[in-house]
C-alpha positions in Angstrom: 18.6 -8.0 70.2 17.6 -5.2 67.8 14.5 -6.0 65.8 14.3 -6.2 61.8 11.9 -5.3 59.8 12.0 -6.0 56.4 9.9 -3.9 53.9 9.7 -5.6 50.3 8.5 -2.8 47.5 7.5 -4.8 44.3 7.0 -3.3 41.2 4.0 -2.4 39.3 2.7 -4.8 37.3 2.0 -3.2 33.9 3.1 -4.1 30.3 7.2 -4.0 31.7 8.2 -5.9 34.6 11.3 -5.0 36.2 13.2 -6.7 39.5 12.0 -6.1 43.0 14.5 -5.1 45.9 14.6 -5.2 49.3 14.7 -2.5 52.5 15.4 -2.9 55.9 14.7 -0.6 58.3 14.9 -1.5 62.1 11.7 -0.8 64.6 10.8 -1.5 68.1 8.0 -3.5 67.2 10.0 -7.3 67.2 11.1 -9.2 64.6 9.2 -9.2 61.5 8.8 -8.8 58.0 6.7 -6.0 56.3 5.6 -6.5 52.5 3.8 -4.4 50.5 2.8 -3.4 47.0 5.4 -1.4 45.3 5.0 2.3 46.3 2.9 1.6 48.5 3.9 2.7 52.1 4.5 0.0 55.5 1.1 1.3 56.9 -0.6 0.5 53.9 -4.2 -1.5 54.8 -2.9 -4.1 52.1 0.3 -4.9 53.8 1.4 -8.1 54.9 3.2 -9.1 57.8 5.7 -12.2 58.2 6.9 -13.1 61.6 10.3 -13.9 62.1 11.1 -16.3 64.8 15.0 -17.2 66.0 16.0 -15.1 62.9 14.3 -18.0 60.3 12.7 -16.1 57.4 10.3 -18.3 56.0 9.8 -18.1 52.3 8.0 -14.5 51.3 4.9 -14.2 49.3 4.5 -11.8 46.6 2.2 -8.4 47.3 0.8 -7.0 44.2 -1.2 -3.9 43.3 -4.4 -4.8 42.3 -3.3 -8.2 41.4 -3.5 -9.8 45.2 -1.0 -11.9 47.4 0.3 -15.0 46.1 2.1 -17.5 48.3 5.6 -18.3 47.2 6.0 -21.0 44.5 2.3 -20.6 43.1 1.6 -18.8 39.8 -0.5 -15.9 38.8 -1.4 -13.4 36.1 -2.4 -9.9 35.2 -3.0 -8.0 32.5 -0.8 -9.4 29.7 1.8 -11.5 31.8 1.9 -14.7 33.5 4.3 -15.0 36.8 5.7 -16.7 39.5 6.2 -16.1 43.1 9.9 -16.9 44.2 10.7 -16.0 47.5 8.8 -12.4 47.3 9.8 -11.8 43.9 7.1 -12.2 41.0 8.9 -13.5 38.0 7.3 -13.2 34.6 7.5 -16.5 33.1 4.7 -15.8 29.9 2.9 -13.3 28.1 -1.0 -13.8 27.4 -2.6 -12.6 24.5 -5.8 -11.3 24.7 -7.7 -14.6 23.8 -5.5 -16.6 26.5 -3.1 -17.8 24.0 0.3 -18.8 26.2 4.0 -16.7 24.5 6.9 -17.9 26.0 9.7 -15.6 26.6 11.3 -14.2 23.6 9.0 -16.0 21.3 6.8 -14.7 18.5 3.1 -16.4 18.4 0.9 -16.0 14.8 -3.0 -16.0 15.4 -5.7 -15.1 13.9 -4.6 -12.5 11.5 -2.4 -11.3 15.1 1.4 -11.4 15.6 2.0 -11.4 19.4 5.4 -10.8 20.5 7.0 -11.3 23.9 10.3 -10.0 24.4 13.5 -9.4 26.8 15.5 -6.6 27.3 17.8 -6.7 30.3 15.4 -7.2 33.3 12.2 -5.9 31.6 9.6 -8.5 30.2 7.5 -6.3 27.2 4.3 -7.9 25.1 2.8 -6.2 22.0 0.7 -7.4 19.4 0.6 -6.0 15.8 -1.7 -7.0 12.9 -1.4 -8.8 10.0 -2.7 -9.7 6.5 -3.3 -13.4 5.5 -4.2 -14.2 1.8 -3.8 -17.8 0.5 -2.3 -19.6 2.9 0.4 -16.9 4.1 0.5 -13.9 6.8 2.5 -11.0 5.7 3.6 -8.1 8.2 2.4 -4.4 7.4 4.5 -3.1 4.8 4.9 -6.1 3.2 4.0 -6.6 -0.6 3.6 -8.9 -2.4 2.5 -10.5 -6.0 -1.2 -12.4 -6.4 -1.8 -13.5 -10.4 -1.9 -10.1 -12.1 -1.7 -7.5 -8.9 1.0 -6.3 -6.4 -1.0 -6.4 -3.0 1.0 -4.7 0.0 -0.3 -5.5 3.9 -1.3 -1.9 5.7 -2.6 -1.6 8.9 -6.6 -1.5 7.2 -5.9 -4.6 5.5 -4.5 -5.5 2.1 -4.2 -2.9 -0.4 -3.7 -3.1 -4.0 -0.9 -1.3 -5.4 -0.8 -2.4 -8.9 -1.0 -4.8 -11.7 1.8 -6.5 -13.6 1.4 -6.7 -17.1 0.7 -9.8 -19.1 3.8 -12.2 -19.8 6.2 -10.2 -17.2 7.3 -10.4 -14.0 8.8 -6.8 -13.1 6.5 -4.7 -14.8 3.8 -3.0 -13.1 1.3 -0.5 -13.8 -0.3 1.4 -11.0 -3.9 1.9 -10.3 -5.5 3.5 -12.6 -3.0 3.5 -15.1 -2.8 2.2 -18.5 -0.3 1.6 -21.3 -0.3 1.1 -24.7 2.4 -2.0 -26.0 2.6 -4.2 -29.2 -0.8 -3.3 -30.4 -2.4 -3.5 -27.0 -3.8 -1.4 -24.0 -2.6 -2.8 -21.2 -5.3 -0.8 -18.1 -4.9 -1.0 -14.1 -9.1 -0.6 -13.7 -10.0 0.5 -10.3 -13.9 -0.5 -10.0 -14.6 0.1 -6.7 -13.4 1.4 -2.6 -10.3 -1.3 -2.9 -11.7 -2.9 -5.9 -8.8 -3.3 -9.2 -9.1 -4.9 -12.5 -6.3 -5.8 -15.2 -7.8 -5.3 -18.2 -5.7 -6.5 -21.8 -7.5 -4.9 -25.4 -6.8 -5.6 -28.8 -6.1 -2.0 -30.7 -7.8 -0.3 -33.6 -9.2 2.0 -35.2 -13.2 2.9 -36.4 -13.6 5.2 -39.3 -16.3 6.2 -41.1 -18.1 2.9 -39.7 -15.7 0.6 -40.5 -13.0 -1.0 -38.2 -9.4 -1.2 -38.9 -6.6 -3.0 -37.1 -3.2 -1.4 -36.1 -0.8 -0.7 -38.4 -3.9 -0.6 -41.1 -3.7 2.0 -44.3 -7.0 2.5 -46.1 -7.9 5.8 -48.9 -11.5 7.2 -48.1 -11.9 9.9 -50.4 -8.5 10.8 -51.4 -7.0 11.4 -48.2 -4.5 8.4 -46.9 -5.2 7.0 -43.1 -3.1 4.9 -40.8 -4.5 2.8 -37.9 -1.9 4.0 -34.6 -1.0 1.9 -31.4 -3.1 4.2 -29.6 -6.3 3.7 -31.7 -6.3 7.0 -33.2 -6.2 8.0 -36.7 -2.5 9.3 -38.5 -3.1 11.0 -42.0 -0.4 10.0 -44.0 -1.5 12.1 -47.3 -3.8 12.3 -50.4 -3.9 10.2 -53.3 -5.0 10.5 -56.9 -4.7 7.6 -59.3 -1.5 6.7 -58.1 -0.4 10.0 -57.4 0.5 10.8 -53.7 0.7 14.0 -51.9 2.1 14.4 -48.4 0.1 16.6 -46.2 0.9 20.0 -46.3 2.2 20.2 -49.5 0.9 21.2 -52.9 2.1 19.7 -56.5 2.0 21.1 -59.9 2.4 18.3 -62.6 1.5 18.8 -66.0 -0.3 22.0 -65.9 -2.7 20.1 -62.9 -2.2 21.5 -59.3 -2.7 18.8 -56.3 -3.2 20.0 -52.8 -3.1 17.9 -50.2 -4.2 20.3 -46.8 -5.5 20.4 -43.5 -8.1 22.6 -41.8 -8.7 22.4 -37.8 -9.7 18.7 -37.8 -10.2 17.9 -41.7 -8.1 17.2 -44.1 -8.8 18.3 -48.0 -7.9 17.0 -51.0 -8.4 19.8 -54.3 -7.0 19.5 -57.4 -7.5 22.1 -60.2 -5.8 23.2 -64.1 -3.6 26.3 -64.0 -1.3 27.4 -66.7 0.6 29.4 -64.5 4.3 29.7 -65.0 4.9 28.7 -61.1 3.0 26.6 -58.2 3.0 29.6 -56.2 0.9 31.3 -58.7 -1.2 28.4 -59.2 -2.3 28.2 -55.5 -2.5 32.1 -55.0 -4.9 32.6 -57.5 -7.3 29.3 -56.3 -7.1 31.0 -53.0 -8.1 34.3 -54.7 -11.2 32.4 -56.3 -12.7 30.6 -53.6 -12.3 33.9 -51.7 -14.4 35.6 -54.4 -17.0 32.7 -54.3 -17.1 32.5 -49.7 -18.2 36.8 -50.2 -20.8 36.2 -53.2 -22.7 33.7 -50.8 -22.4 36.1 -48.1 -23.6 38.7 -50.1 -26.7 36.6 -51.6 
């Protein structure tokens, strides 16, 4: 009778496991049954040898690298996997997490801020863990966002990040970080405080002139010159005024031998009015430019 010799080659046991196979190879040394690790070779100091008597082959153990043999029917793990020996063939039958926590096959398993997937392709077992965020009661994956009171919060792989800030009374509209906006008499501001730190911030509008405080929308006459109160808290000079007269800015008025000018230089805004029996405005305004020219080189001169 011709001796057999088996040789089993098991796969590596890493985070894939794929399925063993069998060799046989015929030898002069009896009958018998050579296992080893896979890639390992048949005169490998590791190797096991099953005798095979009146051609019974007795169940097979299971030869791992680095992992040991394991009688058939009894369970082991390494690394991230649990397994079973059948026959000679380790069969994953879990995937551990880190902290010992048991996934079945094909599940998903939620812990401590951890999603831990174990999952099947074909004949290849595969475990991975990603992070998570968890804020009131909820885990969200990375990339996730979602809305907390006034702020949009998205799950990244550092934690939760805070993207925005709706505004008051909606429910789409967002400002960004460090933005602001100015509605209905209002700025509306996206604070950032602080590494990761945002506030929503909602102020009244107005305006302070000449120490006095005026509301949006306010008009008010401080020395001839006509103000408004803007959304944006700034001031908006409408004209001058003189007993009932008004004057739009930029332009000058000749009524009843009195000129009114109503002008702006850089910043400030003038209100002059003066007698002139000219026959035309033009005239009028020439010759008060003419005379305040005359008076600005006298000082000089003095």
């Amino acid at each position: 009778m011709i001796p057999l010799i088996l040789f089993l080659i098991f796969p590596l046991i890493s985070g894939e496991f794929r399925q063993s196979f069998f060799e046989t190879s015929n030898r002069s040394e009896g009958d018998k049954i050579i296992l080893t690790a896979h890639g390992m070779g048949m005169d490998n100091a590791n190797r096991v040898v099953i005798p095979v008597t009146n051609g019974h082959i007795p169940p097979l153990p299971c030869v791992t690298s680095n992992a040991g043999t394991h009688p058939h029917g009894s369970t082991f793990t390494k690394n991230n996997f649990h397994y079973t020996c059948k026959n000679g063939t380790a069969e994953v039958v879990a995937c551990l997490a880190d902290d010992g926590s048991v996934i079945q096959l094909g599940r998903t398993f939620v812990r401590s801020g951890m999603k831990h997937f174990c999952s099947i392709q074909g004949d290849t077992v595969s475990y991975k863990q990603e992070s998570m965020c968890y804020e009131n009661g909820m885990h969200y994956n990375v990339g996730d966002s979602f809305r907390n009171g006034s702020f949009k919060l998205t799950c990244r792989e550092s934690g939760i990040y805070v993207e925005g800030c709706y505004m008051q009374n909606s429910f789409n509209d967002l400002l960004m970080s460090g933005e602001s906006r100015i509605e209905n008499g209002k700025r509306h501001e996206c604070e950032i405080i602080g590494p990761g730190k945002v506030r929503y911030v909602v102020k009244m509008l107005g305006c302070n002139h000449e120490g006095q405080q005026y509301s949006t929308g306010q008009m008010w006459t401080h020395q001839h010159v006509r103000y408004q109160c803007k959304n944006d808290g700034t001031l908006l000079v409408l004209g001058c005024i003189d007993e009932g007269l008004f004057i739009e800015l930029g332009r000058d008025l000749l009524m009843e031998g009195m000129v009114h000018r109503c002008y702006q230089v850089n910043t400030t805004v003038f209100y002059h009015k003066f007698a002139c029996e000219r026959s035309s405005l033009a005239e009028c305004v020439s010759q008060s430019m003419h005379r305040r020219a005359r008076r600005y080189a006298k000082r000089m001169v003095a």
